[in-house]
PAPATI-237619 format. One line per 2 residues: their letters; for each residue x, y, z of C-alpha. Coordinates in pm, 1 decimal, padded with zeros to 6 digits. Layout:
! residues N
A	X Y Z | ... .
***
This chain:
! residues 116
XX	-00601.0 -01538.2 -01256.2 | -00562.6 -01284.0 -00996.4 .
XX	-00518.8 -00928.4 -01157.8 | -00455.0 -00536.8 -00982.4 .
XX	-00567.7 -00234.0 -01013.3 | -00289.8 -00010.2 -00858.5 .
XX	-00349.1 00419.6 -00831.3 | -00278.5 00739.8 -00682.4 .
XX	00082.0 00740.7 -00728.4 | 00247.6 01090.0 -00848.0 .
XX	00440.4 01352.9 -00788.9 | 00401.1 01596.5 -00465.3 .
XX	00558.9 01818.4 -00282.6 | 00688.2 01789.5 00075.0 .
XX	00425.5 01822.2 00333.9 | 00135.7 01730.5 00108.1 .
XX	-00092.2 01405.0 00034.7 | -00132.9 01111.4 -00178.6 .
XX	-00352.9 00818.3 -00162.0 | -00326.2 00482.5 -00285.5 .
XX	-00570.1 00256.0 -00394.8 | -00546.7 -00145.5 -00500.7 .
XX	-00819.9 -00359.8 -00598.5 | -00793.3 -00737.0 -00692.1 .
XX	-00971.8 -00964.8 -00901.2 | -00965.5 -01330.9 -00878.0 .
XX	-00952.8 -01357.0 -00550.6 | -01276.1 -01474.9 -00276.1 .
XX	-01267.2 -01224.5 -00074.0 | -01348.2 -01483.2 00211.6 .
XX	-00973.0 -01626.6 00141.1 | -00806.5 -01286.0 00206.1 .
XX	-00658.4 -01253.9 00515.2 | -00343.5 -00952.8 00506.1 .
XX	-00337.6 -00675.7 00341.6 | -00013.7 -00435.6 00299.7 .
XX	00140.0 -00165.1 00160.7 | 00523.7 -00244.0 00050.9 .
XX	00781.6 00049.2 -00098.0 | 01135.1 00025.5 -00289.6 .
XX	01376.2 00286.5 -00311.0 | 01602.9 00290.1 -00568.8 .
XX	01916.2 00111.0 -00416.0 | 01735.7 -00029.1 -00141.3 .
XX	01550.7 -00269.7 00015.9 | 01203.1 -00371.1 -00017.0 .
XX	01009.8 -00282.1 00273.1 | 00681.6 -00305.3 00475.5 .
XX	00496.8 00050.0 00521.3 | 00182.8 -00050.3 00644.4 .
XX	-00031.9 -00410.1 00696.0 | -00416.5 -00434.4 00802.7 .
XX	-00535.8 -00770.2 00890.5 | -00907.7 -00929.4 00842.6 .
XX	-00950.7 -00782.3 01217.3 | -00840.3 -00451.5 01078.7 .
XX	-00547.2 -00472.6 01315.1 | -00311.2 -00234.8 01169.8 .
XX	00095.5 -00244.3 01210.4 | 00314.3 00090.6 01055.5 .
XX	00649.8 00100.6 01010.8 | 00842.4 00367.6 01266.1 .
XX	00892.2 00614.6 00951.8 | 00539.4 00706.2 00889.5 .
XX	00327.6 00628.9 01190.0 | 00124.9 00923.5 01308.2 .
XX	00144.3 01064.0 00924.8 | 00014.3 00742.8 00674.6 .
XX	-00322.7 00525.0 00733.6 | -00423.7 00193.1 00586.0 .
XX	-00786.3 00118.5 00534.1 | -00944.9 -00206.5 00382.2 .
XX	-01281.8 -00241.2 00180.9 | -01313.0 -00640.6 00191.7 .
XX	-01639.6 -00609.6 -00007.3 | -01414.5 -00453.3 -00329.2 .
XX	-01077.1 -00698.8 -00217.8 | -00912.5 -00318.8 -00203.1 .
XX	-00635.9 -00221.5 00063.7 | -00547.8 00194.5 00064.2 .
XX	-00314.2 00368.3 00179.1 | -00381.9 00776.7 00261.4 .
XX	-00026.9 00973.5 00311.4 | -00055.5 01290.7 00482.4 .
XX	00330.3 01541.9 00558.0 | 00465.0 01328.6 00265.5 .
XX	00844.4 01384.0 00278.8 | 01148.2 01306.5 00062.3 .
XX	01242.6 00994.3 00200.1 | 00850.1 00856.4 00129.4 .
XX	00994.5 00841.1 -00214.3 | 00966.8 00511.3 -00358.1 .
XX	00796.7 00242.9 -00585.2 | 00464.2 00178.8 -00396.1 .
XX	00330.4 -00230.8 -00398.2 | -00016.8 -00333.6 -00225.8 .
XX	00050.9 -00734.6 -00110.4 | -00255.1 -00926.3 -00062.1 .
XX	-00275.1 -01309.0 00122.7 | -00510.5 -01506.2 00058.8 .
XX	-00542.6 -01876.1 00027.5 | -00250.4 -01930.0 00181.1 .
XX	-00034.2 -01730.3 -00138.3 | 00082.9 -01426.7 -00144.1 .
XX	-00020.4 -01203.2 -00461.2 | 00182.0 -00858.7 -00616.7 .
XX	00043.2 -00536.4 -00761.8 | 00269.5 -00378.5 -01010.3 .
XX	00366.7 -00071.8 -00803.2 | 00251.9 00269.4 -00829.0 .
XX	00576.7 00546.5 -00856.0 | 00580.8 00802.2 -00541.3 .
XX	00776.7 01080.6 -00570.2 | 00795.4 01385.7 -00297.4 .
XX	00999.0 01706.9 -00464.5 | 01025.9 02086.9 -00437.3 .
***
């Protein structure tokens, strides 16, 4: 059974940082191939932030390029995601997406929330 360990969600003011973490269990880390960061807004779509495949190619979405990074430890199956000049809009449910195998496996979300 393939479990996660979502963190580093909270609440921060415009202009500072957060990062996420998300380890798995269950999973050979030889089968993983992507690794991404998704977000949900309330009243919106679900949406790709950030995705680093096994050749650590990375792909951002126009919104936070320059300002968020993915990173990948294969050897802990854990994807991160470090958010610098967080602004309002970043403001969403936060889900690391792993695939492996072939499947394509959740975390639960972590809340992100950028106020004054």
């Amino acid at each position: 059974q393939v479990q996660f360990v979502e963190s580093g969600g909270g609440l921060v003011k415009p202009g500072g940082s957060l990062t996420l973490s998300c380890t798995a269990s269950g999973l050979s880390s030889f089968s993983i191939n992507t690794m991404a960061w998704y977000r949900q807004a309330p009243g919106k779509q679900r949406e790709t932030v950030a995705t680093i495949l096994s050749s650590r190619s990375t792909y951002y979405t126009d919104s936070v390029k320059g300002r968020f990074t993915i990173s990948r430890d294969n050897a802990k199956n854990s994807v991160y995601l470090q958010m610098n000049n967080l602004k309002p809009e970043d403001t969403a449910v936060y889900y690391c997406n792993i695939g492996a195998g072939g499947f394509s496996y959740w975390g639960q979300g972590t809340q992100v929330t950028v106020s004054s």
